[in-house]
VMD Tcl script that draws the C-alpha trace (Angstrom):
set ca {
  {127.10 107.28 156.85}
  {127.31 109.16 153.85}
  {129.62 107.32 151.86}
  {127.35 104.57 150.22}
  {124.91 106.99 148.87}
  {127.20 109.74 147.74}
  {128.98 107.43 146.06}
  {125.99 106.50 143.85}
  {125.44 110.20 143.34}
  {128.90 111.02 142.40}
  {128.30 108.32 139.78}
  {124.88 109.65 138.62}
  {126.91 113.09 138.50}
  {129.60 111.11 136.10}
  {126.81 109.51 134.02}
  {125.29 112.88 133.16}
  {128.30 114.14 131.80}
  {128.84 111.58 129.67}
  {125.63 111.66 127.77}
  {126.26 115.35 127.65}
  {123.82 116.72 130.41}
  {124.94 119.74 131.59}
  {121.17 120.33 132.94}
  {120.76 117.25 134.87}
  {123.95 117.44 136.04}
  {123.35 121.07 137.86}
  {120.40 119.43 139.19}
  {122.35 115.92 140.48}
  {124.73 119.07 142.33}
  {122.13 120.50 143.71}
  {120.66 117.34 145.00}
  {124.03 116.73 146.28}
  {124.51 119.92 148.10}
  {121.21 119.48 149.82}
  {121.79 116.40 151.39}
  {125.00 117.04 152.26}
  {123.29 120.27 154.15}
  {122.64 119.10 158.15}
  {119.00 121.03 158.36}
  {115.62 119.59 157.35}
  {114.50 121.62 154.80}
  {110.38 121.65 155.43}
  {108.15 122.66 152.64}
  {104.70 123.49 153.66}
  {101.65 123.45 150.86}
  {98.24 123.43 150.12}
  {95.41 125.44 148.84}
  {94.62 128.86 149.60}
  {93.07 128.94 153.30}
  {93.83 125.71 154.89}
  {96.39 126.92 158.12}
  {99.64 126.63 156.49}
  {101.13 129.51 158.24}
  {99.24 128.58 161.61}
  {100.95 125.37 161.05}
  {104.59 126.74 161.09}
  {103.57 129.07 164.02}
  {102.25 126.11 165.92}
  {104.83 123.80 165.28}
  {107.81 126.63 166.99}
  {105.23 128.09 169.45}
  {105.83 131.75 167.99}
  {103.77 134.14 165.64}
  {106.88 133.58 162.83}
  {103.63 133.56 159.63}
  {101.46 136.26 159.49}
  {98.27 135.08 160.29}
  {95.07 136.45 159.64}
  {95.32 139.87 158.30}
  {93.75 140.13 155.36}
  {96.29 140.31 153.24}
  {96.93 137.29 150.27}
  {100.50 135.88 150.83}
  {102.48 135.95 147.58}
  {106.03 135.48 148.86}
  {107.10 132.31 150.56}
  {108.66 132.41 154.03}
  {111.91 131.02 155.42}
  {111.05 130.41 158.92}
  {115.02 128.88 160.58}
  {116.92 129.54 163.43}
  {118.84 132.82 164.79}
  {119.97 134.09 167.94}
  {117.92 137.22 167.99}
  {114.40 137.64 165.89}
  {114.96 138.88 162.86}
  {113.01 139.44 159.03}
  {114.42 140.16 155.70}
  {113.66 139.72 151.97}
  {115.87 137.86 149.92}
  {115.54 138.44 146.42}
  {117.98 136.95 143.51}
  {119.33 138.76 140.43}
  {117.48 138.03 136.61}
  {117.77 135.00 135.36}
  {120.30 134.88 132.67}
  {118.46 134.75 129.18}
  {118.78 130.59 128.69}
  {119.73 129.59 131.82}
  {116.73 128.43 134.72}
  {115.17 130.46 137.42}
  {116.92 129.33 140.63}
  {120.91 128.98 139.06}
  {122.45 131.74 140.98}
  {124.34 130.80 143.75}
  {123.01 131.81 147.21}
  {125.87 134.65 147.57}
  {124.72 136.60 144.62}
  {121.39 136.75 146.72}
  {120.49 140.54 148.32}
  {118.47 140.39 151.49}
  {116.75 143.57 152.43}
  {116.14 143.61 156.25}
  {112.12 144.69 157.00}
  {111.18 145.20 160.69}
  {109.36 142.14 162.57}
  {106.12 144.48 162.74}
  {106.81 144.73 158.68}
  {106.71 140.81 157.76}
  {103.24 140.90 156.61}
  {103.85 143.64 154.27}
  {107.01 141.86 153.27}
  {105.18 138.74 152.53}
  {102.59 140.16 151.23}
  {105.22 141.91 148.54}
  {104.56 145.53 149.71}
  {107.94 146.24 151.04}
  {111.50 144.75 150.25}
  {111.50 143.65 146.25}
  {113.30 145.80 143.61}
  {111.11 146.08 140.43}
  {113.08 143.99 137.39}
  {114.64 141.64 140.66}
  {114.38 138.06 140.15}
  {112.51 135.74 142.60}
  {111.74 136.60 146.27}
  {111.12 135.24 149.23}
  {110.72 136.46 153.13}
  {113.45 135.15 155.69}
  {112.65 134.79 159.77}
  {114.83 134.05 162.22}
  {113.70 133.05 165.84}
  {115.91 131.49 168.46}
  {114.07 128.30 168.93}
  {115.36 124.62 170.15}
  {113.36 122.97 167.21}
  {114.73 125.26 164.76}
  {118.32 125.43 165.85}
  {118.60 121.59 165.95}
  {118.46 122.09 162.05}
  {114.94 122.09 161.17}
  {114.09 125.03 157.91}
  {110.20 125.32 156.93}
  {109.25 127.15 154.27}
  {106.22 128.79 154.04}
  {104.04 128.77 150.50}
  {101.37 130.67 149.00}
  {98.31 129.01 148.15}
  {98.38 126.91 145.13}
  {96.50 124.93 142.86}
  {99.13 123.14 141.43}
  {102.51 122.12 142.39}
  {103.78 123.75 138.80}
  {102.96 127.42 140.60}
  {104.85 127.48 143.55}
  {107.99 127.48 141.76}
  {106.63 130.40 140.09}
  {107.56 132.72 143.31}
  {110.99 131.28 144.20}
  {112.89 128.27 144.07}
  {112.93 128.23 147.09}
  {109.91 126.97 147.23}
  {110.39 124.43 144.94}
  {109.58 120.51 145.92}
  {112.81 119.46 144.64}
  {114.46 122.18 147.32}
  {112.70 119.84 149.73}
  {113.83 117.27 152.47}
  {110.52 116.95 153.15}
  {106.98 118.03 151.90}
  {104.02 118.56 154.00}
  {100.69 119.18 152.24}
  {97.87 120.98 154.52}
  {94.74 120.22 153.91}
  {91.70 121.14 156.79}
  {89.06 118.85 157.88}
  {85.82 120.85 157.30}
  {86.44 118.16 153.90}
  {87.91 115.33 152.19}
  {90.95 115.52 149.98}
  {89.93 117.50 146.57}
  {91.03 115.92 143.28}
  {93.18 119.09 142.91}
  {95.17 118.12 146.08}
  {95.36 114.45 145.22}
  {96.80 115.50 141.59}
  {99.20 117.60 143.76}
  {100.54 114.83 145.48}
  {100.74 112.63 142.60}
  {102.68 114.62 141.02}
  {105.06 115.51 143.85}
  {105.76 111.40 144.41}
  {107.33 111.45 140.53}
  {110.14 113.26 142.53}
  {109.69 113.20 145.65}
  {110.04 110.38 148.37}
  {109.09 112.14 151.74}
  {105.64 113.53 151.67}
  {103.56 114.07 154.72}
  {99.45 114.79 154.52}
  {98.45 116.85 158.01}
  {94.92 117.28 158.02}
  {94.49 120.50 160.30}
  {91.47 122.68 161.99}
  {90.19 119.30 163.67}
  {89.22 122.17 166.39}
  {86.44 122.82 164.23}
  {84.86 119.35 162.92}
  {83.61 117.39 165.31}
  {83.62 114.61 162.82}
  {87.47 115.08 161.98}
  {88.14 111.09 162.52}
  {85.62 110.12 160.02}
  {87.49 112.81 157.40}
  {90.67 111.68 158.38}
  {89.58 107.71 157.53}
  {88.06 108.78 154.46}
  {91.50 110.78 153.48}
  {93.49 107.70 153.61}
  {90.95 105.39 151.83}
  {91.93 107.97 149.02}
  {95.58 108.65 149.33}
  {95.54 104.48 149.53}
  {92.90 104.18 146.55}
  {95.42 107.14 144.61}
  {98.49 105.01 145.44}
  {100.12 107.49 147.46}
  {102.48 105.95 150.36}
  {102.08 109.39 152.21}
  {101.17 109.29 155.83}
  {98.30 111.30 157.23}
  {98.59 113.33 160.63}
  {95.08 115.28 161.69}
  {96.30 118.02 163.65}
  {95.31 121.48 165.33}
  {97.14 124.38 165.63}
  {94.48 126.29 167.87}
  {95.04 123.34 170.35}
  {98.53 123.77 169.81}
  {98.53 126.86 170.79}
  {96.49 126.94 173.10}
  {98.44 124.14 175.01}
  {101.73 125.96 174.82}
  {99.98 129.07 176.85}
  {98.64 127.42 179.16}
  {101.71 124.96 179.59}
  {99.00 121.61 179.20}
  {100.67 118.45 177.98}
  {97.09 116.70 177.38}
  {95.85 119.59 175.38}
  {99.25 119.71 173.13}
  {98.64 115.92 172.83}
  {95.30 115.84 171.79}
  {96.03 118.43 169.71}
  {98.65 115.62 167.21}
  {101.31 117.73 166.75}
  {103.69 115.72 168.82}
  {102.89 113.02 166.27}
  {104.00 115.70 163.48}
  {106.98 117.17 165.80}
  {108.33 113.25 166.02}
  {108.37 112.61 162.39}
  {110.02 116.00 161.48}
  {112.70 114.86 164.28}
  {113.42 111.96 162.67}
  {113.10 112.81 159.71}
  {116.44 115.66 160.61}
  {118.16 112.77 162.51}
  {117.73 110.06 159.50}
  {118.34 112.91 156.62}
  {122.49 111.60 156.12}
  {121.17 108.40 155.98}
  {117.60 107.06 155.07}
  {116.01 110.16 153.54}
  {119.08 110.90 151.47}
  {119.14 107.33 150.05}
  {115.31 107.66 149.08}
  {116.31 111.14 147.36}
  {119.06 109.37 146.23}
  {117.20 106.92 144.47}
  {114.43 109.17 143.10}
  {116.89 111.00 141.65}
  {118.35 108.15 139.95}
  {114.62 107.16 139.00}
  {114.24 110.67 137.02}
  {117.98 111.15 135.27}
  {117.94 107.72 134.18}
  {114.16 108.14 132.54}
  {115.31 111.00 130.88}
  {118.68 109.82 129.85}
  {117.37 106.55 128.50}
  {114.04 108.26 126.64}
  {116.39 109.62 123.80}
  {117.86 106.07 123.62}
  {114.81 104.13 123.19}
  {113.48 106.54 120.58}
  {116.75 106.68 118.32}
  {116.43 102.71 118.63}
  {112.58 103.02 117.61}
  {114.04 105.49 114.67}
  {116.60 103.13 113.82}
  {114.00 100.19 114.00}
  {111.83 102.23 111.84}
  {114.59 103.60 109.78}
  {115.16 99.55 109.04}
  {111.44 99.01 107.64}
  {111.94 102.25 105.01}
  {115.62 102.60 104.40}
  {118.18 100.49 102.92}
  {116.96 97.67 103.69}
  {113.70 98.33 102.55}
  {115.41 99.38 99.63}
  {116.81 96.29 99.07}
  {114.09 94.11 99.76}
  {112.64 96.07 96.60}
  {115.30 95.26 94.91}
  {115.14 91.88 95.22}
  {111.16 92.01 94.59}
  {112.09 93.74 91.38}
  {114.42 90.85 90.52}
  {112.07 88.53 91.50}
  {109.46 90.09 88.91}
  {111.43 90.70 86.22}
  {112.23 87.39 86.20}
  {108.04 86.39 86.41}
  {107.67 88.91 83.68}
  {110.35 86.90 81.32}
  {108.23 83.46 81.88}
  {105.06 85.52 80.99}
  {106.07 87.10 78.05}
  {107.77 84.15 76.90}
  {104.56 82.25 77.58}
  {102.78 84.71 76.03}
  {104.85 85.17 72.65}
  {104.87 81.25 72.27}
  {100.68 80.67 72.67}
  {99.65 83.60 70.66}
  {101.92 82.51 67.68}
  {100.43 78.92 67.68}
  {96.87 80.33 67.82}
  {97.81 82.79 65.25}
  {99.12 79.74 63.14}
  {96.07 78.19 63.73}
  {93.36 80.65 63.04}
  {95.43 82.13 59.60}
  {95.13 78.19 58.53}
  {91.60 78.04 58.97}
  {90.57 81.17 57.72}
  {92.48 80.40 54.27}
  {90.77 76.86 54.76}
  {87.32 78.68 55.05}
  {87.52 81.00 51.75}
  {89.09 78.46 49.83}
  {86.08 76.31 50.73}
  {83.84 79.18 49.63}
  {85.44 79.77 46.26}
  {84.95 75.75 45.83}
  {82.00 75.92 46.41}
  {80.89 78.61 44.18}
  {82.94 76.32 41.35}
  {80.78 73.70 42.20}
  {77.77 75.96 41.37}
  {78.82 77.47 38.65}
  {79.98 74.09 36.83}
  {76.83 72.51 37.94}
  {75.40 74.11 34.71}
  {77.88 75.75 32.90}
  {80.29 75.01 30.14}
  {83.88 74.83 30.75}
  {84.14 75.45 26.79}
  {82.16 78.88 26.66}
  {82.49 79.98 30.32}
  {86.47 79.16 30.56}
  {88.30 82.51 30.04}
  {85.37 84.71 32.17}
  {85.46 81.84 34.71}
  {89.44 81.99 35.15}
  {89.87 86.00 35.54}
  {87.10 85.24 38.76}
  {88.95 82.42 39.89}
  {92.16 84.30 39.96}
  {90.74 87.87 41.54}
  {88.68 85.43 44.58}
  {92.16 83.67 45.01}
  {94.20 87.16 45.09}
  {91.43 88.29 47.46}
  {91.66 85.68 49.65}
  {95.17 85.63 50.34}
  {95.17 89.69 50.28}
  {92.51 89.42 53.13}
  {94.21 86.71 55.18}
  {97.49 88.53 54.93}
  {95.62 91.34 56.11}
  {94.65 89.62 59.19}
  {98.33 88.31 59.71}
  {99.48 91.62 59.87}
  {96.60 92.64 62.94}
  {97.48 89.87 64.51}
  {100.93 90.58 64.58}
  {100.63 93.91 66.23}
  {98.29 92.70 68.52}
  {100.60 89.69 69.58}
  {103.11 92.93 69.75}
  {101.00 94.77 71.83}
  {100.14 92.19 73.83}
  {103.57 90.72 75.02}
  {104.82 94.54 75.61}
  {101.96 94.94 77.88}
  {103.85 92.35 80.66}
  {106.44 95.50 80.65}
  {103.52 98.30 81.74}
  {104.82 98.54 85.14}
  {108.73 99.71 83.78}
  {106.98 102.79 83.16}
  {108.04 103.19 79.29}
  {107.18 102.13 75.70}
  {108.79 98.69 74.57}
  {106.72 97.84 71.71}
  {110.05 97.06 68.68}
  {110.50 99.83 65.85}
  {109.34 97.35 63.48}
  {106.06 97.98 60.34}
  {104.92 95.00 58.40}
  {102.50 96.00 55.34}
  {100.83 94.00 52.53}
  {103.38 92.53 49.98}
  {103.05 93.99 46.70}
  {103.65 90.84 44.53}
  {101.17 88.58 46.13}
  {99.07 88.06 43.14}
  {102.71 87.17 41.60}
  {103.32 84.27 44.42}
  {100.13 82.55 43.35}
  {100.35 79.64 41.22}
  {99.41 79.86 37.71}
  {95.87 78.37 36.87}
  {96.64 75.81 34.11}
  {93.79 75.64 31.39}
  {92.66 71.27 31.82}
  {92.12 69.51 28.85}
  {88.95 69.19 27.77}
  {87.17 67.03 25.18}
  {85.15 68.65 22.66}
  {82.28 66.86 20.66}
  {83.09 67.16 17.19}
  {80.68 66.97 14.33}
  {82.25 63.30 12.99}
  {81.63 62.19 16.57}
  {78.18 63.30 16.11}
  {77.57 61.67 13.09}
  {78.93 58.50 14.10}
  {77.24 58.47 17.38}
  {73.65 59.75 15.60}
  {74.23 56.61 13.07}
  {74.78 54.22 16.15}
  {71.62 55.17 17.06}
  {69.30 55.56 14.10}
  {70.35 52.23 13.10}
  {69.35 50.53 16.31}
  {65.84 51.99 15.90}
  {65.23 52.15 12.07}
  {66.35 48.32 12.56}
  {63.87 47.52 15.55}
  {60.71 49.50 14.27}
  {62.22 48.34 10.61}
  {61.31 44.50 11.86}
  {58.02 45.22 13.24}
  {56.66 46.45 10.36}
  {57.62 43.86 8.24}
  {54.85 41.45 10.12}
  {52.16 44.28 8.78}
  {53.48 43.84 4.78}
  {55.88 46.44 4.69}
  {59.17 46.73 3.93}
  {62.33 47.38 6.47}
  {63.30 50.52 5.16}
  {60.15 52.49 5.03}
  {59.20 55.75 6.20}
  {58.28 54.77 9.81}
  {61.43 53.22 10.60}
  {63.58 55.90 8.62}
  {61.36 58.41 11.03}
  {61.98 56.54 14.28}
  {65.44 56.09 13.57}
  {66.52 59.65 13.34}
  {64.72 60.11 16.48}
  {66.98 57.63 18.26}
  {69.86 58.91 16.43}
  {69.05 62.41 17.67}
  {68.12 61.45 21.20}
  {72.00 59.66 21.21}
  {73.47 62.25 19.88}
  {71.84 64.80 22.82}
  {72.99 62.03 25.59}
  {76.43 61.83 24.53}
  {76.58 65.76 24.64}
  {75.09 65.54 28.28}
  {78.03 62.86 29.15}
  {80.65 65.02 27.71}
  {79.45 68.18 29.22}
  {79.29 66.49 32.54}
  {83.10 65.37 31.99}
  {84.35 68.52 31.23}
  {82.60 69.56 34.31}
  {84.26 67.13 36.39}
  {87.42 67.57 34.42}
  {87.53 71.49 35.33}
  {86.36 70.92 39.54}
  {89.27 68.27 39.75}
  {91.71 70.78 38.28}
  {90.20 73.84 40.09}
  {90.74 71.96 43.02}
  {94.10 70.90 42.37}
  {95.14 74.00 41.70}
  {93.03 75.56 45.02}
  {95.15 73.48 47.32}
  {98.43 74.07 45.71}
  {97.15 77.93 46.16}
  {95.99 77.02 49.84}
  {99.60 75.15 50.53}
  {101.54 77.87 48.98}
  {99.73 80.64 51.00}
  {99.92 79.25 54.45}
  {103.32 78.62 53.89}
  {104.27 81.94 53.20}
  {102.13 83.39 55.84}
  {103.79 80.58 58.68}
  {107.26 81.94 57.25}
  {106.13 85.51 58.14}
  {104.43 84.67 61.80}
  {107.85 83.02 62.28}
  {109.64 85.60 61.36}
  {108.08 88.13 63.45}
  {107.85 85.84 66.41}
  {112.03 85.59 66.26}
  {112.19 89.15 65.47}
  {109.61 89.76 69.03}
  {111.75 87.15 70.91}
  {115.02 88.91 69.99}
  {113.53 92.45 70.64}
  {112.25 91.66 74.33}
  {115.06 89.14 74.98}
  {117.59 92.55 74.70}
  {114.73 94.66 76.63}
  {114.74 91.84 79.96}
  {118.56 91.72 79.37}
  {118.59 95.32 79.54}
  {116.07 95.36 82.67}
  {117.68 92.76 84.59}
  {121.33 94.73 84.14}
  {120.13 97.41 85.54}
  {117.92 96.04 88.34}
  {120.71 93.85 89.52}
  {122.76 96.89 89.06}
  {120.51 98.22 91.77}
  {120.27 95.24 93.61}
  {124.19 95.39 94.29}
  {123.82 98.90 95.34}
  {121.09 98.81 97.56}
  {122.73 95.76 99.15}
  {125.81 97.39 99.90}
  {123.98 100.29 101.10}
  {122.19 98.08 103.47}
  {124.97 96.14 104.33}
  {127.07 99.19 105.24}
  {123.65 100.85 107.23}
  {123.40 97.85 109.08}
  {126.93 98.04 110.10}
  {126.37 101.03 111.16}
  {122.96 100.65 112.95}
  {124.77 97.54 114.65}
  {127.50 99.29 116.05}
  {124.83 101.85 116.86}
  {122.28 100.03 118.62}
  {125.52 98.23 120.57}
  {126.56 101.70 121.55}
  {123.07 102.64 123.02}
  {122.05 98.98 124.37}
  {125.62 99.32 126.49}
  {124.42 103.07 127.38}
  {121.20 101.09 128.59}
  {122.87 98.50 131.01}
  {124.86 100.85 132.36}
  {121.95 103.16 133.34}
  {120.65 100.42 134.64}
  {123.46 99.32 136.37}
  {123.34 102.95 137.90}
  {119.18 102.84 138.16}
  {119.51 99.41 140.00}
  {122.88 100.49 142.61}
  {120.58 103.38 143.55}
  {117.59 101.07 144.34}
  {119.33 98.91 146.81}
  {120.42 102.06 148.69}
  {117.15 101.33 150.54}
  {116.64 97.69 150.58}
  {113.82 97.94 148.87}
  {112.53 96.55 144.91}
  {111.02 99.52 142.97}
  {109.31 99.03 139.62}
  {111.74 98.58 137.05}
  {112.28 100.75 134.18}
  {111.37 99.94 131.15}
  {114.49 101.23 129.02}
  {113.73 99.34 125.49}
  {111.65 100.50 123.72}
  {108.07 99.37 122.91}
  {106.27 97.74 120.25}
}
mol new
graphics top color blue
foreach p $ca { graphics top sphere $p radius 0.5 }
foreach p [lrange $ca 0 end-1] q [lrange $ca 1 end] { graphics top cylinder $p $q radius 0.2 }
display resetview
């Protein structure tokens, strides 16, 4: 009957060597050697007080547990079968430094034989323990039918928690278990502390039995006992609940009364531990069989799931992170070329733009301080004063909108190098540009117009035009008075009209020469104007080449040795995802062969457990 199950151990055995479990594997042995064992090992547990050891004594009819006397029990007790009565402590060697309490083999094991009269002492861990000896625990045999068909129980101390029994022996350890009966009386319902207790025991053990004892002494036990499995049912504990009472028990076996022993349950309890030691080869050992498989492969596959969560995490911040960088540094150099490019190209046409109307806007000025100046004065006496201003406003000019080039220019420098802040490093060009020193030189030479002077012929001629015209007129209107032509009213009025002609052809010459000067001021303003703006477009141009070669070498230079990176972080991650592949292949078969394992031991029993959850979760 063995073979199906043992052959699913022998494999769980396998399985923890090859993942390199030396500890699990000890404890699949272990397992192994227990089942194979013919007796029921029976551990009894509970809190302090509750008629554990009345419970062994009851359930063999003899006073094996000292009962009672005062003392606290702090050994466990081996109650199992033996021809004659007999008592002993059994204590191990020291754990090896390293190695787990209970690892000794039970031959290394001294037992110390104590006199029946002396188990309380013994269990009470007066008499029978060598100081510096490693864990201890009381053996009793009695020669009793139940006990020699194979049935072991195992008397605890009083606990709060299933993590202090195992304190005292291993012995006394749940996983030393066939079968694990917690005690609990009925003056009140299952504690938290108890439910806890059999929580945790379920994780790794399949055979747990609740007795609720001392129903002798509530006379509401029933209601209790209802109320238990509302909780144990509520707590999701598949544990069945016996009331019991060992007083009846007792009692019953004196006085040789089969109604008292009945009402008393333990023939209820009796016929579970029975077949519980007639179905250990079989059912129990494929339920043990199966929890064990339920615990090595949940701690085998938790190291798998979290190196794949490492290497999923790994994947987010390592190579390929890296490269996805990479590429997002490619990716932005290349938006940092259009910018700069962009950038370069609009700032040099508004550049080109503003210098031209800023020369347009002084030469206007200077025009129009010519006009005002020539409104009223003489090109023939103001000339040479008028010409060294002229010249100095023109030198001025282009001096200040040179001026303003140069800004520009290293703000249009500054301004393209600032697409390159996030490389981390100054890219503005190793280039200066400063005021020329022959600029009054490039200007075009002022040529002197030619204007018309009013000589003194031209003012004779034009004053005898116009005496004559009025000594003529007047001259004929006095001859109706009686005078002659040429008399001294007409001589009078006709150098005032020669006079007034000469003054008016002064005024028309003088206005001439005005216009004469503004035309050729204004020739010679736009030749200055055309000249200028020419010279300053050369220069923009010639710094916007010299900028577009500069940061054409700098993205060159960027992009070599991003893509330079790109390659390497590419091949890193293409070589890390290998790697991770063949990885995460290695572990994911690791998985469905636990599984494989996990789900063999499940159908040992027929039944569907919960499945394990061996990927890992988002």
């Amino acid at each position: 009957m063995a073979g199906i199950w043992l052959d699913v151990l022998d494999e769980i055995a396998r399985t923890c060597t090859a993942h390199g479990r030396g500890d699990l594997l000890q404890t699949v042995r272990q397992k192994r050697a227990q089942l194979l064992d013919p007796t029921l090992r029976v551990l009894v547990i509970g809190e302090p007080n509750q008629g554990k050891s009345q419970l062994i004594n009851a359930i063999i009819n003899a006073p094996a547990c000292p009962v009672g006397d005062g003392r606290t029990t702090v050994l466990p007790t081996v109650v199992q079968h033996a021809e004659a009565p007999t008592a002993a402590v059994a204590q191990a060697p020291p754990p090896a430094p390293g190695h787990p309490t209970g690892t000794a083999a039970a031959a290394t094991v001294e037992r110390t034989p104590v006199a029946l009269n002396q188990v309380a002492a013994g269990v009470a861990g007066l008499v029978g323990r060598r100081p510096g000896g490693g864990p201890a625990y009381v053996e009793i045999g009695l020669p009793r039918a139940l006990l020699g068909a194979g049935l072991v129980l195992v008397d605890t101390p009083g606990a709060d928690e299933v993590a202090g029994i195992g304190a005292s022996a291993p012995v006394a350890s749940p996983a030393r278990a066939d079968t694990v009966v917690l005690v609990s009386d009925s003056t009140r319902e299952l504690s938290v502390a108890e439910l806890n207790m059999l929580l945790h025991i379920m994780r790794s053990h399949p055979n747990v039995v609740v007795v609720q004892s001392k129903t002798d002494l509530v006379a509401d036990w029933r209601t209790v006992a209802e109320r238990n499995r509302q909780h144990l049912a509520e707590a999701g504990v598949p544990a069945t609940l016996i009331p019991v009472s060992a007083a009846l028990r007792l009692r019953a076996a004196a006085a040789d009364d089969r109604g008292l022993n009945a009402e008393s349950g333990f023939p209820a309890l009796i016929a579970r531990l029975q077949r519980d030691l007639a179905g250990k080869a079989d059912h129990l050992a494929r339920a043990a069989v199966q929890t064990v498989a339920r615990t090595v492969v949940e701690q085998l596959a938790a190291p798998l799931r979290a190196e794949l969560a490492t290497q999923e995490a790994e994947e987010q911040s390592g190579p390929i992170s890296r490269l996805h960088a990479a590429q997002r540094e490619v990716d932005e150099l290349r938006r940092c070329s259009t910018r700069w490019q962009n950038t370069l190209t609009d700032e040099i046409t508004d550049l080109l733009a503003d210098l031209e109307y800023d020369l347009r806007d002084r030469t206007r000025q200077i025009l129009r301080a010519v006009d005002e100046a020539f409104d009223t004065a003489d090109p023939l006496v103001a000339w040479d004063t008028f010409q060294d201003w002229l010249e100095r406003s023109l030198v001025e000019a282009a001096e200040a909108n040179h001026e303003w080039l140069i800004q520009r220019c290293d703000w249009i420098a500054r301004r393209v190098a600032a697409n390159f802040d996030r490389y981390g490093y100054d890219v503005l060009p190793p280039w200066s540009m400063t005021m020329p020193d022959d600029i009054g030189e490039r200007l075009p030479e002022l040529q002197r117009p030619t204007i018309d002077r009013f000589t003194t012929g031209q003012k004779l001629f034009t004053g005898m035009k116009g005496s004559y015209g009025g000594m003529l007129m007047f001259g004929l209107a006095t001859t109706l008075a009686g005078m002659p032509m040429i008399n001294p009213v007409s001589v009078g009025i006709g150098a005032l009209f020669g006079g007034k002609s000469i003054r008016d052809e002064s005024k028309q010459l003088l206005r001439r020469r005005q216009a004469t000067v503004k035309t050729a001021i204004q020739r010679h303003v736009d030749d200055f104007f055309v000249r200028i703006i020419r010279d300053c477009r050369d220069a923009a141009r010639q710094v916007q080449r010299m900028l577009r070669d500069h940061f054409t070498g700098l993205t060159e230079e960027l992009q070599e040795a991003i893509v330079q990176s790109f390659r390497s972080a590419k091949q890193e991650a293409d070589t890390d995802a290998s790697l991770r592949e063949q990885r995460q292949r290695e572990i994911r078969l690791k998985m469905t062969r636990l599984a494989a394992v996990y789900e063999q031991a499940q159908q040992l029993t027929g039944a569907r457990s919960a499945p394990l959850l061996l990927e890992p979760q988002p």
